[in-house]
C-alpha positions as CSV (number, residue, x, y, z in Angstrom):
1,X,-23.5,4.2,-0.6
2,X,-23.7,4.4,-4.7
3,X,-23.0,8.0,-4.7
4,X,-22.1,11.4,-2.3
5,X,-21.8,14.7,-2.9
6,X,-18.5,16.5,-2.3
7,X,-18.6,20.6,-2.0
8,X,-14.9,21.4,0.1
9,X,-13.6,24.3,-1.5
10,X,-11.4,26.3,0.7
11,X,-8.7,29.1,1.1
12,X,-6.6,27.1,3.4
13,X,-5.8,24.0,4.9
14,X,-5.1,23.9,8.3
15,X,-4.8,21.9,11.6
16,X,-3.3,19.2,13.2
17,X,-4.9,15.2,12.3
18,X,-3.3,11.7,13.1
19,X,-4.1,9.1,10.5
20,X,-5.1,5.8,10.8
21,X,-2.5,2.9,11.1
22,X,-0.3,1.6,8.0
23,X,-1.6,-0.7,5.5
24,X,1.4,-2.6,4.7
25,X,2.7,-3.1,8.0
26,X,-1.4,-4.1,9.1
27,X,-1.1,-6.7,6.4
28,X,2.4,-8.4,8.0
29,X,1.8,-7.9,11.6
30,X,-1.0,-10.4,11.4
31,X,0.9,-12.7,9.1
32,X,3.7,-13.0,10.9
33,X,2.1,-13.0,14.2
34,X,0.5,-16.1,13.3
35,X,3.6,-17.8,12.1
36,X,5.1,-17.1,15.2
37,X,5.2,-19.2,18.9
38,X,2.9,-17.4,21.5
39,X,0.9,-14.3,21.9
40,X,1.3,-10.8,20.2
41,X,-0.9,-7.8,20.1
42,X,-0.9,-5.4,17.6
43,X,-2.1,-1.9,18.6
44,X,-3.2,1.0,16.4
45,X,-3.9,-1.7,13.5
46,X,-5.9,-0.5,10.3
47,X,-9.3,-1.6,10.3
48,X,-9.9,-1.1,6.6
49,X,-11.4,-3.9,4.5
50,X,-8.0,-4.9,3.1
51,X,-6.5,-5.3,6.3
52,X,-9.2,-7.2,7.8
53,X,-9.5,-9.9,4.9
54,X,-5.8,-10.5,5.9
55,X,-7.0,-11.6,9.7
56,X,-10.6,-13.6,8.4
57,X,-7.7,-15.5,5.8
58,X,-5.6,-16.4,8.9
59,X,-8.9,-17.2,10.9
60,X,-9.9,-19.3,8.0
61,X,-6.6,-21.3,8.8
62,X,-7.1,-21.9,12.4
63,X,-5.4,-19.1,14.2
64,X,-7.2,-17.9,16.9
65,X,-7.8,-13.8,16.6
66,X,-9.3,-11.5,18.6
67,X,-10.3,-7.7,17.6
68,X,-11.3,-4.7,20.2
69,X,-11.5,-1.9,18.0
70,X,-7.7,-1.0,16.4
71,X,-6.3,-3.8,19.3
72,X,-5.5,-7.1,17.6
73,X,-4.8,-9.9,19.7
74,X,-2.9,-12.6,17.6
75,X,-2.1,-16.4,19.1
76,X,0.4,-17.5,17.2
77,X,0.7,-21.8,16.2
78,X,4.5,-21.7,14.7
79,X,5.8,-21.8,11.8
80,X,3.6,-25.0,10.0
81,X,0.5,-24.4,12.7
82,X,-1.7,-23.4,9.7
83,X,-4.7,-25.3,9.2
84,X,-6.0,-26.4,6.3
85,X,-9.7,-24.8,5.5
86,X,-12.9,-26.6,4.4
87,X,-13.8,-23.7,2.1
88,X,-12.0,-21.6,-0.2
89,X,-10.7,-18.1,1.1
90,X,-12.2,-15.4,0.1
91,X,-9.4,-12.6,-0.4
92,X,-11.6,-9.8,-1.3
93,X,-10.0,-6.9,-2.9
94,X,-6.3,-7.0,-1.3
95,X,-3.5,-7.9,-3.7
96,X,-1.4,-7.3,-0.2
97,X,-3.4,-10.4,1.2
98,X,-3.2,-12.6,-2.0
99,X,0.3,-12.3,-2.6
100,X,2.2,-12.2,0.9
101,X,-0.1,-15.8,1.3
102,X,0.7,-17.2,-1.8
103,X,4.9,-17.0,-0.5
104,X,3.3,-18.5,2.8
105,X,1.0,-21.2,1.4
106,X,3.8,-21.8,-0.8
107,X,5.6,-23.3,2.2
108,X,2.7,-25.1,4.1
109,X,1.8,-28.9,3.3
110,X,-1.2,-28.0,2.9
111,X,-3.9,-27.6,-0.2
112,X,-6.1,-24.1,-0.6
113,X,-8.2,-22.5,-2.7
114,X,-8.0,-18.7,-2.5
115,X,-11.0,-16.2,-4.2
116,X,-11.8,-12.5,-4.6
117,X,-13.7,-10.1,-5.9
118,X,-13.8,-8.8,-10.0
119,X,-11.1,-6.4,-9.5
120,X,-8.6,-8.8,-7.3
121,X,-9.6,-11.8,-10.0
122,X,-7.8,-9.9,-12.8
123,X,-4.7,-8.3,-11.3
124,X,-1.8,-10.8,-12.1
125,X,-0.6,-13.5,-9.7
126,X,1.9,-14.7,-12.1
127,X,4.7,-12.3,-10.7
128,X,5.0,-14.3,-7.4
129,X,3.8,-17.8,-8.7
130,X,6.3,-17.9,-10.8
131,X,9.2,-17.9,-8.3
132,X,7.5,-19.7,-6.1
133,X,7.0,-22.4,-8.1
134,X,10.5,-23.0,-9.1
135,X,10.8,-23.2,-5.2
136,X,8.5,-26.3,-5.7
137,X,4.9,-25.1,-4.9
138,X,2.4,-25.8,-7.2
139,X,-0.4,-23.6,-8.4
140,X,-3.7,-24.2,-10.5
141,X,-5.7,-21.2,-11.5
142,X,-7.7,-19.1,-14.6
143,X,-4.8,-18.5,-17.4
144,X,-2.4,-21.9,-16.6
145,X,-2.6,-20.0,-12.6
146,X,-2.0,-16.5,-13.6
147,X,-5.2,-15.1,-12.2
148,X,-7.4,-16.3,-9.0
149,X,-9.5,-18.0,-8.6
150,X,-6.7,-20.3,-7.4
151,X,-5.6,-23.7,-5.7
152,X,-2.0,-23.7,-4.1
153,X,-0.2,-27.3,-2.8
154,X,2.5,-26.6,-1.1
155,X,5.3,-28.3,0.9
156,X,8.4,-28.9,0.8
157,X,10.0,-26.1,-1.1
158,X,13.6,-25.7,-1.8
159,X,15.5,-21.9,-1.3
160,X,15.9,-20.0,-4.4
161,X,18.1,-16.8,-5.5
162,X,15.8,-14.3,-7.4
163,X,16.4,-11.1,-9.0
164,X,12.9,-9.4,-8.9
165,X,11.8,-8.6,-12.4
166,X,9.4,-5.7,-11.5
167,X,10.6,-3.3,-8.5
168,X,7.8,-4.7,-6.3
169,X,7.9,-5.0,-2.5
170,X,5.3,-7.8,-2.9
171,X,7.0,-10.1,-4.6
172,X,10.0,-9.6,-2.6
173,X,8.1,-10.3,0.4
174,X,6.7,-13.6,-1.0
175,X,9.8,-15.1,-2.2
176,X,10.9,-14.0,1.8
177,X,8.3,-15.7,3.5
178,X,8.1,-19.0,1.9
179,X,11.7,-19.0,2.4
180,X,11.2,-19.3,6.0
181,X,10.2,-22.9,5.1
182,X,13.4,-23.6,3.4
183,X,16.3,-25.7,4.8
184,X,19.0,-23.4,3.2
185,X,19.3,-19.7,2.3
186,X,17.0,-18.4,0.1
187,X,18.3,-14.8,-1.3
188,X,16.2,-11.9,-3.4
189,X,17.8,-9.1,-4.9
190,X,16.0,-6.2,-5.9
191,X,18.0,-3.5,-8.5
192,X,16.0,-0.8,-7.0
193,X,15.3,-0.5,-3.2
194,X,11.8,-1.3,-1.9
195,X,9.8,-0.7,0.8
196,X,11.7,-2.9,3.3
197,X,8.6,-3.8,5.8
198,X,8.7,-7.2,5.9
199,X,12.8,-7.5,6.7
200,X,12.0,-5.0,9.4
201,X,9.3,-7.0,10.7
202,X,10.9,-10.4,10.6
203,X,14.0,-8.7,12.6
204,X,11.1,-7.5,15.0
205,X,9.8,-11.4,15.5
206,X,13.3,-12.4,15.8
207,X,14.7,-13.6,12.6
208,X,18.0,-13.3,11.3
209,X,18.3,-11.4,7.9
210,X,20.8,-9.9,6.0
211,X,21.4,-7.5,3.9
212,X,24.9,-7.3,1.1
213,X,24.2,-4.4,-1.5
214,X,20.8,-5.2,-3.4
215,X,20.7,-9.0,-1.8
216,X,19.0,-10.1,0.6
217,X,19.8,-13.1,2.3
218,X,17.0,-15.4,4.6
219,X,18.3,-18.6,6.5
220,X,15.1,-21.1,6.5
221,X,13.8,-22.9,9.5
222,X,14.0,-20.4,11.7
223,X,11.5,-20.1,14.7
224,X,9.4,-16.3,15.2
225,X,9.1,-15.4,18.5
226,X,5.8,-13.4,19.4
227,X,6.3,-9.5,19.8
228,X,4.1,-6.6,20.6
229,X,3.5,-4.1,17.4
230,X,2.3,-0.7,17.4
231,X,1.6,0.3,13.8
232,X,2.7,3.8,12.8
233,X,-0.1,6.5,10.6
234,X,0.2,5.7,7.3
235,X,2.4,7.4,5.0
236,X,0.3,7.0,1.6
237,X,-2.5,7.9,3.2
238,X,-1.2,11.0,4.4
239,X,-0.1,11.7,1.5
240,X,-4.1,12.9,0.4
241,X,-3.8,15.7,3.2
242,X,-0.3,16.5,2.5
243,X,-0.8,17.4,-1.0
244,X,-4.1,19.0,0.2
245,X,-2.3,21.6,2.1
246,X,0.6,22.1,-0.5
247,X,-1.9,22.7,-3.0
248,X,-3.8,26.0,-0.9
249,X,-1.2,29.3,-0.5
250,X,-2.0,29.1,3.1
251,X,-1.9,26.1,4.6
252,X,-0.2,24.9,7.4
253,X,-0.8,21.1,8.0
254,X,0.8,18.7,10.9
255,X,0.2,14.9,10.5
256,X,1.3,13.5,13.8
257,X,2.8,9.7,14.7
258,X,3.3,8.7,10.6
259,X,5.6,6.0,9.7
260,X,9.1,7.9,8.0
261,X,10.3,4.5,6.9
262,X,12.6,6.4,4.1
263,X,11.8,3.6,1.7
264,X,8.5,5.3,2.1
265,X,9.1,8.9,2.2
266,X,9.1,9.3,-1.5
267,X,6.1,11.4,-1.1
268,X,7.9,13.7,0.6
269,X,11.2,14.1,-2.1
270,X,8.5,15.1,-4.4
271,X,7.1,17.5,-2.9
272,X,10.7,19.3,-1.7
273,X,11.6,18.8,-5.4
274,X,9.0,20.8,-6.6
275,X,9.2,23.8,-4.2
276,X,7.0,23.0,-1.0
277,X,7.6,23.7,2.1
278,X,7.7,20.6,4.3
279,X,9.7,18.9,7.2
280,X,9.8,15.7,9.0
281,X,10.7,15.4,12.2
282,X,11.3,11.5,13.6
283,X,10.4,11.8,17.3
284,X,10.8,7.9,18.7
285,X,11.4,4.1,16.9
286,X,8.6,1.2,16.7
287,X,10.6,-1.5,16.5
288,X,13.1,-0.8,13.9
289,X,10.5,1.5,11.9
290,X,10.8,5.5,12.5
291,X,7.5,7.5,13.2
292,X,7.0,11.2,13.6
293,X,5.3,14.2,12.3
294,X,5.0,16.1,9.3
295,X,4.2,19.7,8.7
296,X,3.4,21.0,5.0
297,X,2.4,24.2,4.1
298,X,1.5,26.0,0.9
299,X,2.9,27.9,-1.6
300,X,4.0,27.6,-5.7
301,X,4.9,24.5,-7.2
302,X,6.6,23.7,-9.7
303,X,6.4,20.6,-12.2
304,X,9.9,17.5,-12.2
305,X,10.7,14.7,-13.3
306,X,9.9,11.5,-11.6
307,X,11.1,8.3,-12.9
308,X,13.5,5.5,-12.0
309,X,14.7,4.9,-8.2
310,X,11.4,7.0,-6.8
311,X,9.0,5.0,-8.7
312,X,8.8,2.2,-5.7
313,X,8.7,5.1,-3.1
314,X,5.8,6.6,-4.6
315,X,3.6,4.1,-6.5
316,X,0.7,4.3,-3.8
317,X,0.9,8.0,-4.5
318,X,1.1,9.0,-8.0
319,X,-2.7,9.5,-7.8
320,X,-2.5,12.9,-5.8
321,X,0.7,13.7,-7.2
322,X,-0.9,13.6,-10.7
323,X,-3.4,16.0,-9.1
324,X,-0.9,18.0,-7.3
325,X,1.3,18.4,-11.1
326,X,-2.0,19.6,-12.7
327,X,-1.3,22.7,-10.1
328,X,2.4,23.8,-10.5
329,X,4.2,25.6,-12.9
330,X,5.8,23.6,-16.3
331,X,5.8,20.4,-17.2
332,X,5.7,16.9,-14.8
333,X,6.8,13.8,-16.3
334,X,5.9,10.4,-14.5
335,X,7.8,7.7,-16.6
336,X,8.9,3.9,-15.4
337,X,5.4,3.3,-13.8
338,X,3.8,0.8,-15.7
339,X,2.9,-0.8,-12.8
340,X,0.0,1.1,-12.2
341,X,-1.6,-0.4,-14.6
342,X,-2.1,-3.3,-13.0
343,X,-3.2,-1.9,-9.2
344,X,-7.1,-2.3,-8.0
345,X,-7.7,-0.4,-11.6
346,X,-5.5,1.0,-14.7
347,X,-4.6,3.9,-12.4
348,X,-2.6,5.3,-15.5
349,X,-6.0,5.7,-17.8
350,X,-8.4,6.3,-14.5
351,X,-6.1,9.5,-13.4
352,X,-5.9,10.8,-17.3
353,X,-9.5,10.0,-17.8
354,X,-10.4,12.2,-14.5
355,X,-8.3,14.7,-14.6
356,X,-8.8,15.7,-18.6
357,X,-12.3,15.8,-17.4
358,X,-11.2,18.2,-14.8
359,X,-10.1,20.5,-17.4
360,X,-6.5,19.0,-17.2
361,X,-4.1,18.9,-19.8
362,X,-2.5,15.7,-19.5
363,X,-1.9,12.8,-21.3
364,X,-0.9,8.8,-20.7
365,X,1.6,7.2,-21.6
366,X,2.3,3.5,-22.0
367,X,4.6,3.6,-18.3
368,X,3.5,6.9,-17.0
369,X,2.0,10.4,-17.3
370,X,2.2,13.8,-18.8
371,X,1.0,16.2,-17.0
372,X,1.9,20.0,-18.1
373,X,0.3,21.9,-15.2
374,X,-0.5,25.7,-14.1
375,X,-2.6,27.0,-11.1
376,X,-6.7,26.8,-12.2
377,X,-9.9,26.4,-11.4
378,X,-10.9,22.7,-12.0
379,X,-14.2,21.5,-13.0
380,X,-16.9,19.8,-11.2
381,X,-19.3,17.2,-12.0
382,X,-19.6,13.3,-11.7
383,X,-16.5,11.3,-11.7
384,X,-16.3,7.5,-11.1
385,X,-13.9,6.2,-8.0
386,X,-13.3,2.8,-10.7
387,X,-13.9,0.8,-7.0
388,X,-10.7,1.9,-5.9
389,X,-9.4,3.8,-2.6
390,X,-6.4,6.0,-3.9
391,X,-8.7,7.2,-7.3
392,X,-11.5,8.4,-4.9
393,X,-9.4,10.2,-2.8
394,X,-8.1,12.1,-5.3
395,X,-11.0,13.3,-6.5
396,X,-12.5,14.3,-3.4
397,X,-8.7,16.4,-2.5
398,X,-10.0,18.0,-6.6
399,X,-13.3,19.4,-4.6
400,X,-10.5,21.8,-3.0
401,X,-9.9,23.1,-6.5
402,X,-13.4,23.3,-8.4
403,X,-16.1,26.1,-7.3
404,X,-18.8,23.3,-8.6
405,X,-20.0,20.4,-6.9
406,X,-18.2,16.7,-7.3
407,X,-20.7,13.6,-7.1
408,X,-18.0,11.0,-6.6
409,X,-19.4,7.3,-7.7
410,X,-18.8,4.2,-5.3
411,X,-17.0,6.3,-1.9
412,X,-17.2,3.4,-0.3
413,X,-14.4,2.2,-1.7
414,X,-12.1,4.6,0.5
415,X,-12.9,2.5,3.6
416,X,-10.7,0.1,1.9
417,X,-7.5,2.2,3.5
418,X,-8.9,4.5,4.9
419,X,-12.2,4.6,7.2
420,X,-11.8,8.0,8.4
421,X,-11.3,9.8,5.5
422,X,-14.1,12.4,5.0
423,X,-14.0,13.2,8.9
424,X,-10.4,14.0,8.8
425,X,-10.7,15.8,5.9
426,X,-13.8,17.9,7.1
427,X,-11.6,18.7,10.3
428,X,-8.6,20.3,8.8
429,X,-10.7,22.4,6.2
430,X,-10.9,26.3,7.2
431,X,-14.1,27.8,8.1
C-alpha cells in the first residue's frame, strides 16, 4: 500500500487492548535459542518484519525453525553449531538483526556476507565493529566496514573490557554475545543504564552474569541450555496508545500483559512528570522480566525536561512524546538524543519536519528537540512515514488531533513492529 487515508478524530479514548509481543526480546529469544543445546519454543513472539529477518538469518545458518502463527519452535546446535551460508544474508531493515549478529558472527569460525535494504545500508555499523574487532574479528564493508554491505571472519576472539561510547543497548549486547566465545571474562560498562534484555535472557538460558555498579562481567565458554520464552506486549509500542489516551480529557485506556522491564518504563516517568494520570500494576514474572498492565487516562499536561539518564529509556519513544509535548502547557526540551539521528531515518528532522507542518512550533536541535506546546487543533494533509514504523505511528495518533483528513505515505512500514496497529487503534476509539 503507497498511501491510506486516516480520519480518527475522537472525544475519548477508551477500552481495554493487549499488544503484540516485544521487539527486543523477539530479536534475542531466537538468537539465543539457536546458540543454545536442545529445543525451545517461544510463544507470543512478534511477527513483524524485523523480527522475522532475525529467524530467516538464523535459518540461513542452518538452524532448523519452525513458525505456527506467534509460536516459534527453535532447535538449537550449541554454541559454534552455526553454519556457514552459500549466499549473503539479507538483513532487511533491522539494525536489531545486524548488530546483535555481528557480536555473534564475531565469534564463529566462519565467513558471511550480511545485506539490507537503503535505509539499514546507511545506519552505522562502526559502533559495534569497532569493539569487536579489537576482540579479533575482522570486518570488510562500504567506508573501510562502517556501513553494510558487509563480510565478517570470525574466530577466535579474545575478551575485552569496553566502556560503551554511546548509551546503546546494542552495542552492549554485541560486545556480550561474542564474548560467549571467549576463554576469559569479557566485561562492558555502560555510564548510563540500558535496557538490560539480553543479561536477563542469558540468565534465562542459563548463563552466569554479573553485575558490579556499571560493569558487567561475562565468563566465555559457557554452554546455553534451551528454555521456554513467553514474550511480554511491547512497551514502545504501547506507548502510541498510551499517549493516545493521555492526549484526550477523557480517556481511560488499559494495556494488558506489557513488559515493565524498568529499564523500559521510561515512557511511563514522562508521562507522570508531566501531569498524567497513569499506573502500572506488575501482575506475574516471565523469566526474570516483569509483565502487567497499564491504565492511562487523560487530562492537562504539562511540558519537562528530558535529557540525560531517560534518554536510553525512551529513545524508541521520543516520536509520540514529541507529539504528546506539542499538547501540554510550556515548554519541552529533549536534549542528549543525538542518537536519533541515526535510527531507520533522522527521526530528529522527520518529527520537526511533521509536526511544524502540523502547525507545531518546534524546532531541532543538533541532540534533541524544542518543542513549546499548548492544547490545538492540528492540521491535516499529506505527511510522509520516511519508511519507518515509529514516524508513521505518530502521525496516525496526530489524526486524533486534526478535524482534516491525514493521507499517511508508505503505512506499510508499521508492520515492521507492529502488524496490528490500525485494528487496535480502531478498537479503542469512541463511537
Amino acid at each position: 500500500m503507497s498511501s491510506m487515508t486516516i480520519s480518527r478524530r475522537t472525544n475519548a479514548v477508551k477500552g481495554m487492548i493487549t499488544v503484540p509481543g516485544d521487539k527486543s526480546i523477539s530479536h534475542r529469544s531466537i538468537m539465543l535459542a539457536a546458540l543454545s543445546n536442545g529445543t525451545s519454543t517461544i510463544n507470543n513472539f512478534l511477527t513483524g518484519e524485523d523480527c522475522l529477518t532475525t529467524i530467516s538469518a538464523f535459518q540461513a545458518m542452518g538452524i532448523h525453525i519452525i513458525q505456527n502463527d506467534s509460536e516459534i519452535t527453535v532447535h538449537g546446535k550449541g554454541l559454534y553449531g552455526l553454519e556457514e551460508s552459500s549466499q549473503p544474508i539479507n538483513l532487511g531493515n533491522s539494525g536489531t538483526t545486524t548488530r546483535l549478529l555481528l557480536g555473534i558472527l564475531a565469534g564463529t569460525p566462519h565467513h558471511y556476507c550480511l545485506y539490507g535494504d537503503e535505509s539499514l545500508s546507511v545506519r552505522p555499523m562502526d559502533r559495534v565493529t569497532i569493539p569487536l574487532s579489537k576482540m579479533g574479528a575482522t570486518f570488510d564493508g562500504n567506508q573501510q566496514g562502517r556501513l553494510l554491505p558487509m563480510s565478517v571472519r570470525g574466530g577466535e576472539v579474545q575478551p575485552i573490557e569496553y566502556t560503551l561510547p554511546i548509551n546503546s543497548a546494542q552495542i552492549k549486547s554485541s560486545i556480550l554475545l561474542a564474548g560467549l566465545f571467549t576463554t576469559g571474562v569479557t566485561k562492558v560498562v555502560e555510564p548510563v543504564p540500558t535496557r538490560d534484555h539480553t543479561e536477563r535472557m542469558l540468565t534465562a538460558f542459563g548463563v552466569d552474569i554479573g553485575r558490579e555498579g556499571n560493569t558487567i562481567s561475562l565468563r566465555g565458554q559457557q554452554q546455553l541450555e534451551a528454555t521456554d520464552i513467553e514474550v511480554p506486549g511491547d512497551i514502545s509500542s504501547a506507548a502510541f496508545f498510551i499517549c493516545a489516551a493521555a492526549l484526550k480529557a477523557d480517556s481511560d485506556l488499559v494495556v494488558k500483559d506489557v513488559g515493565l522491564n524498568p529499564t523500559r518504563t521510561g515512557i511511563i516517568d514522562v508521562l507522570k512528570r508531566m501531569g498524567a494520570t497513569i499506573e502500572t500494576r506488575i501482575t506475574r514474572y516471565i523469566g526474570d522480566e516483569p509483565i502487567g498492565d497499564v491504565t492511562v487516562q487523560g487530562g492537562p499536561l504539562n511540558g519537562i525536561t528530558i535529557s540525560g539518564a531517560d534518554i536510553p529509556r525512551v529513545i524508541d519513544e521520543i516520536p509520540i512524546i514529541a507529539l504528546l509535548a506539542s499538547q501540554a502547557e510550556g515548554k519541552t526540551l529533549i536534549k542528549d538524543a543525538e542518537d536519533l539521528r541515526y535510527k531507520e531515518t533522522d527521526r530528529i528532522q522527520a518529527v520537526v519536519d511533521i509536526l511544524h507542518s502540523m502547525g507545531v512550533d518546534i524546532i531541532g536541535t543538533e541532540d534533541g528537540l524544542i518543542i513549546n506546546g499548548k492544547p490545538s487543533t492540528l492540521k491535516g494533509g499529506e505527511y510522509h512515514s520516511y519508511k519507518d514504523h515509529r514516524i508513521g505511528m505518530m502521525i496516525a495518533i496526530a489524526s486524533l488531533l486534526t478535524d482534516e483528513e491525514i493521507t499517511l505515505q508508505e503505512p506499510d512500514c508499521i508492520s515492521i513492529s507492529y502488524p496490528s496497529f490500525f485494528a487496535h487503534f480502531d478498537q479503542i476509539l469512541e463511537d
